[in-house]
C-alpha positions as CSV (number, residue, x, y, z in Angstrom):
1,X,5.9,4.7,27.7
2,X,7.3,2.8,24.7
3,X,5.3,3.3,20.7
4,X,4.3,-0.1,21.6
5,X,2.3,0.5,24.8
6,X,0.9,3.9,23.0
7,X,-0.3,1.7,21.0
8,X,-1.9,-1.4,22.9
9,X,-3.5,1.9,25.0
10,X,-5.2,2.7,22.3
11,X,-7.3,-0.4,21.4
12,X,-9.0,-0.2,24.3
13,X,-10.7,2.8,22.9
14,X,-11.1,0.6,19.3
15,X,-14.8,1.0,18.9
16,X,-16.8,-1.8,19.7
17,X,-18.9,-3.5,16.4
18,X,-22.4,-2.6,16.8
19,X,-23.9,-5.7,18.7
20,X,-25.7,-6.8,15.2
21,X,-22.4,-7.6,13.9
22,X,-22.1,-10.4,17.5
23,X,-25.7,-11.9,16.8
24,X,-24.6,-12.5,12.9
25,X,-21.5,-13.9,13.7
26,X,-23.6,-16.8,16.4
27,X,-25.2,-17.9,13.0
28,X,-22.4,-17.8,10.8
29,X,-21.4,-21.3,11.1
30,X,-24.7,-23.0,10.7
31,X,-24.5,-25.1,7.9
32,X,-27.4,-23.8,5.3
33,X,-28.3,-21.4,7.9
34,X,-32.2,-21.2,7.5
35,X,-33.2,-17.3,6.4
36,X,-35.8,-16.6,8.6
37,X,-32.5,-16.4,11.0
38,X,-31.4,-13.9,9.5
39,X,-34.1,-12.2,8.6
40,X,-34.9,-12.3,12.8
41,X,-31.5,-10.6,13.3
42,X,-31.7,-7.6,10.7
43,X,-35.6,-7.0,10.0
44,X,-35.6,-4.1,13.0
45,X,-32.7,-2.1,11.2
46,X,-34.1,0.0,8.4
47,X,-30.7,0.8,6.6
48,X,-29.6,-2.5,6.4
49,X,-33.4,-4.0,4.9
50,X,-33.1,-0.9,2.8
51,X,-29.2,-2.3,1.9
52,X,-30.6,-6.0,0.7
53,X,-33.9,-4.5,-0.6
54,X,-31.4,-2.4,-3.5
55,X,-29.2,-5.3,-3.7
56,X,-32.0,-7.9,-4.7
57,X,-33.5,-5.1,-7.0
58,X,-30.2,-4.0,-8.7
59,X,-29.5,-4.5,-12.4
60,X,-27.1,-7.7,-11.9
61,X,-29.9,-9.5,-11.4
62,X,-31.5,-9.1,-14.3
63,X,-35.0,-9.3,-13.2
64,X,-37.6,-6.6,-14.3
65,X,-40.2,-7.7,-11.0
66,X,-39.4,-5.6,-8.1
67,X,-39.1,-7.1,-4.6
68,X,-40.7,-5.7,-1.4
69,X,-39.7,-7.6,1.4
70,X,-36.7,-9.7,2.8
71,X,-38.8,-12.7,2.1
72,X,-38.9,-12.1,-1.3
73,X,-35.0,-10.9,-1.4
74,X,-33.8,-14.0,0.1
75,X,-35.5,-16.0,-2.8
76,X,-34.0,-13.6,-5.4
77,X,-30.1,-13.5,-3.7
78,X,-30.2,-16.4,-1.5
79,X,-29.0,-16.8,2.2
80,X,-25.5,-16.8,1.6
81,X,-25.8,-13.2,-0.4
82,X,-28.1,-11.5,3.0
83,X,-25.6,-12.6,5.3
84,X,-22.8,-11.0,3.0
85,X,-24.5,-7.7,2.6
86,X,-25.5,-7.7,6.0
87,X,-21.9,-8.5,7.5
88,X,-20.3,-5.7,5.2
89,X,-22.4,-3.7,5.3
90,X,-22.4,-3.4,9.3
91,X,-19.0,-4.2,9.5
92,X,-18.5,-1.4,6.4
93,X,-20.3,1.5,9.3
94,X,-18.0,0.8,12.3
95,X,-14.6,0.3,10.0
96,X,-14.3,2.5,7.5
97,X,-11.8,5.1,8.5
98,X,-8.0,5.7,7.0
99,X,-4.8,4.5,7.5
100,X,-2.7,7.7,7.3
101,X,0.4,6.2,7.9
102,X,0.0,3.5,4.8
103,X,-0.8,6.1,2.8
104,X,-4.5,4.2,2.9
105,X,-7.8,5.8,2.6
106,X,-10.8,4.5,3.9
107,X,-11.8,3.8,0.7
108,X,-8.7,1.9,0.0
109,X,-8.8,-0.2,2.7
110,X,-11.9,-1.3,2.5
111,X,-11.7,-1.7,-1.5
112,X,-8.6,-4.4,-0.6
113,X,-10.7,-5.8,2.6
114,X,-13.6,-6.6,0.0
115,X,-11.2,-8.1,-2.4
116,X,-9.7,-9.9,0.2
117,X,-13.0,-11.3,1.6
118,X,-14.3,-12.1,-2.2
119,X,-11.0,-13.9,-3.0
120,X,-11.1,-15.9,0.3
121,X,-14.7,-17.3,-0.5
122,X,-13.9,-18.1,-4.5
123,X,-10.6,-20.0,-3.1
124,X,-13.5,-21.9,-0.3
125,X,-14.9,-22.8,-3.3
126,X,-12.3,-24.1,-5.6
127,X,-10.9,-25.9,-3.1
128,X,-14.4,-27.4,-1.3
129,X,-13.2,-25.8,1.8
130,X,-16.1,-25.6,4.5
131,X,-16.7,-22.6,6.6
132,X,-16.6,-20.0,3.9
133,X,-18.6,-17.7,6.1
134,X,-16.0,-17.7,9.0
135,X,-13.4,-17.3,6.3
136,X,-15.0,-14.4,4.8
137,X,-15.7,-12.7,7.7
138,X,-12.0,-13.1,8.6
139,X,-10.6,-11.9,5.3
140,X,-13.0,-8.7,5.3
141,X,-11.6,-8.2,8.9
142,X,-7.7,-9.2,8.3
143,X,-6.1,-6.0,7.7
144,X,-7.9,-3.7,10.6
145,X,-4.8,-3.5,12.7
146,X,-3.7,-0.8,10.4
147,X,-6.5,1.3,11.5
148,X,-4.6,1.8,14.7
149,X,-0.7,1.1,13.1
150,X,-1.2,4.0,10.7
151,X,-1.6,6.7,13.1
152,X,2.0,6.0,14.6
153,X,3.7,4.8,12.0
154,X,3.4,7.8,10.2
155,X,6.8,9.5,11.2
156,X,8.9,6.0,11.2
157,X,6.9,4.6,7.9
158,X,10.4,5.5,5.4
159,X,12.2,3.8,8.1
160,X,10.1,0.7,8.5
161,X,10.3,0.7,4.4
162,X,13.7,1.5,4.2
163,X,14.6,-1.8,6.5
164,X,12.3,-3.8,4.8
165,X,14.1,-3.1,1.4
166,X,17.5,-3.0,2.7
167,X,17.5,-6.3,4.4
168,X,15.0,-8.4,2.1
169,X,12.4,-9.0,5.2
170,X,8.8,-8.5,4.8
171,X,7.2,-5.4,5.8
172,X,5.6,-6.6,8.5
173,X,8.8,-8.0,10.0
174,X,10.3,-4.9,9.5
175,X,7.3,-3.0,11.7
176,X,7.6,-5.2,14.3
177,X,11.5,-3.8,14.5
178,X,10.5,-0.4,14.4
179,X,7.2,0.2,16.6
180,X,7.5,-3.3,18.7
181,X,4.1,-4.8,17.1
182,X,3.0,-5.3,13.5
183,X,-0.7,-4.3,11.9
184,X,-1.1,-8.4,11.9
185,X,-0.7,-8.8,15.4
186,X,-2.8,-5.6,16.3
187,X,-5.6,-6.7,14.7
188,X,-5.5,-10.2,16.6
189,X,-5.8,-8.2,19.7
190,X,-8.7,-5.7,18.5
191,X,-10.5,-9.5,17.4
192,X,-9.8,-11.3,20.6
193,X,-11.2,-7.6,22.8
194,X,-14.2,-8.4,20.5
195,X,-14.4,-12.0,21.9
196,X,-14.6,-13.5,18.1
197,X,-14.2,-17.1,17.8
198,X,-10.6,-18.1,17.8
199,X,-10.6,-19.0,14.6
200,X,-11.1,-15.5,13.5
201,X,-8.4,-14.1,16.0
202,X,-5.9,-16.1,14.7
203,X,-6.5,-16.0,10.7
204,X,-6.2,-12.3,11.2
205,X,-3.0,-12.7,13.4
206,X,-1.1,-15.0,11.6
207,X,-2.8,-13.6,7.8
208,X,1.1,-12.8,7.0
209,X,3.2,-15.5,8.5
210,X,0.7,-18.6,8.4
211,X,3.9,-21.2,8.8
212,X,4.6,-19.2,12.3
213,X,0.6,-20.1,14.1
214,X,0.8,-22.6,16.1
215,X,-1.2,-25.0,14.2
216,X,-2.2,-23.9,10.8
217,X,-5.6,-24.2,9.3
218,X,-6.8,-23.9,6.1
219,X,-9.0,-20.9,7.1
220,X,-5.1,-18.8,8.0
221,X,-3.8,-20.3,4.8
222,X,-6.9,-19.2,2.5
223,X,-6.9,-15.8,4.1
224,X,-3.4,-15.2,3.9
225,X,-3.5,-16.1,0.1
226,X,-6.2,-14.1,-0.7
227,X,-4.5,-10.8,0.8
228,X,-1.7,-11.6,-1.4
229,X,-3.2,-12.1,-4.4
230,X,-5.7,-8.6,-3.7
231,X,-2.2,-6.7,-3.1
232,X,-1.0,-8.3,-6.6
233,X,-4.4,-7.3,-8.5
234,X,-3.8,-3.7,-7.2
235,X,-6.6,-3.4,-4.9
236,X,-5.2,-1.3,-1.6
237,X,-1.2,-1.2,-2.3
238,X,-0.4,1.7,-0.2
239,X,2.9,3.0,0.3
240,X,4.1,-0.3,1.3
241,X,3.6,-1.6,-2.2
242,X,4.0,-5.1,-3.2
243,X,6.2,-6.7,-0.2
244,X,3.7,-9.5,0.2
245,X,4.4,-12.9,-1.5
246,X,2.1,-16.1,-0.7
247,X,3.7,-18.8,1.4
248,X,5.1,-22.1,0.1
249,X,3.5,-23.7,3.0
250,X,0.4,-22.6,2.5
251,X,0.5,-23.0,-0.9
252,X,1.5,-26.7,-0.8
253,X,-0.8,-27.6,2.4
254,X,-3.7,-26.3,0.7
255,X,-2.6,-28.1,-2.9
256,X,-2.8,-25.1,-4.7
257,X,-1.9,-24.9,-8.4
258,X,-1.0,-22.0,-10.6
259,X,-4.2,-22.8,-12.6
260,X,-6.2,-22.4,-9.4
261,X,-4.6,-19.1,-8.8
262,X,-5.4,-18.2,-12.4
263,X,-9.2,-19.3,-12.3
264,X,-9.6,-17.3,-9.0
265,X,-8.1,-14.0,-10.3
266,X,-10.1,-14.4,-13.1
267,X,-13.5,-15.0,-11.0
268,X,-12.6,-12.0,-8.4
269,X,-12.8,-9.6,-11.3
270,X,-16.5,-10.6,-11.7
271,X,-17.3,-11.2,-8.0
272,X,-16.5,-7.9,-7.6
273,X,-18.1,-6.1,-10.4
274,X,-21.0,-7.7,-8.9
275,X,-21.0,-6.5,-5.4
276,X,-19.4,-2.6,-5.9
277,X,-22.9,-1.4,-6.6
278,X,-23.5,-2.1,-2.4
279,X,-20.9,0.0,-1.5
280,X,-21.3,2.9,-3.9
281,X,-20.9,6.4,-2.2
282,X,-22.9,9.5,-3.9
283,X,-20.0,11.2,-4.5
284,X,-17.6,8.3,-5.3
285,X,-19.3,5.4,-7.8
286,X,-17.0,3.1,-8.6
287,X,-15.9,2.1,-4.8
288,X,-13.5,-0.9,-6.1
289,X,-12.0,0.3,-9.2
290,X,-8.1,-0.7,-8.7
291,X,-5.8,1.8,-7.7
């Protein structure tokens, strides 16, 4: 048996998403999505009322009134805000494991995966792109192949580097070479086994060679810009460091300009200060300081 089917062998035992995750996603493309949807799907899980209870009650609000109920937290945060914490979060529970052979820890991972996601929906937004949540979800999801990837790349990972830096090819290029399948490609499978929409499947499989899908969207491009511009803030380098650079082609079909990529750097910095207070661990505070 080759690395390669090792490793397709594996993701049949990828855990499955708890089914929440399913019944959020069949909403996530409603246009203005009404709360009380939401509210329908999460109201029977405690941790995750408890999650959006702390979020609508923490100090970035700025409001001294308490809130008691998911009614009166979608007021305060608005739908958009729920369905965030309540994808992360439950996406957060099932994901959140290293990447030994990156040299990634579960922290670091998912500190570039939030970055990644919060980039993705400020680029939607500078760019009046539609179907932010799909996006998002995409982005937070884009990099999960590695889950799998870094427990066999571990022995070849100096190789893998070693050929990307020799020849000038991208690291992912240079996986492929080396184990027969890259992280990119990986997590396309682990998607599609989920049955996501294929929208999702392929922004995740093509979120480092968008010119190579078969018919690029703006949801592949967006995605794949906003990993690269993470990677260049610092947030989940790795060992691979900084082999990432955005695509012309996406660059151009989505009209991007260097003062776009300027104003969205700049707007990350606070989208995240805003949100690291949801994913604070007891023993670990600051969840998305850079590395």
């Amino acid at each position: 048996m080759t690395i390669k089917d090792e490793i397709l062998a594996k993701v049949s035992t990828f855990p499955t998403l708890p089914m929440m995750v399913g019944k959020l996603l069949d909403v996530l493309d409603e246009k203005d999505a009404d709360f009380r949807i939401i509210a329908e799907v999460i109201k029977y899980d405690p941790a995750l009322t408890a999650n959006i209870l702390k979020a609508a009650n923490s100090s970035y609000v700025g409001l001294s009134k308490q809130v008691s109920s998911l009614t009166e937290a979608s007021i305060r945060l608005g739908t958009r805000w729920i369905f965030k914490i309540a994808l992360s979060s439950l996406i957060n529970s099932a994901l959140r494991r290293p990447a030994p052979g990156y040299d990634l820890s579960a922290e670091e991972l998912w500190k570039h995966s939030i970055a990644t996601a919060l980039m993705s929906e400020i680029l939607c937004d500078l760019l009046n792109i539609k179907d932010k949540g799909m996006i998002f979800t995409s982005a937070l999801l884009h990099d999960m192949g590695k889950i799998i990837l870094g427990d066999f790349i571990s022995d070849s990972f100096d190789n893998i580097l070693k050929l990307a830096e020799n020849e000038q090819i991208p690291f992912e290029e240079a996986e492929r070479r080396v184990v027969g399948i890259d992280h990119a490609e990986l997590g396309g499978l682990i998607a599609d086994k989920w049955e996501f929409p294929k929208n999702i499947v392929d922004s995740i499989t093509y979120h480092h060679n968008p010119d190579k899908a078969p018919s690029p969207t703006p949801a592949i491009d967006i995605v794949h810009i906003s990993d690269a511009l993470s990677l260049m803030g610092g947030w989940g380098i790795g060992r691979e460091g900084l082999h990432y650079h955005p695509s012309e082609g996406s660059i151009k079909r989505l009209s991007i300009t260097n003062s776009i990529l300027e104003t969205a750097t700049s707007q990350l910095l606070d989208a995240i200060d805003e949100i690291e207070t949801q994913f604070k661990e007891e023993n670990n505070p600051k969840v998305l300081v850079r590395g």
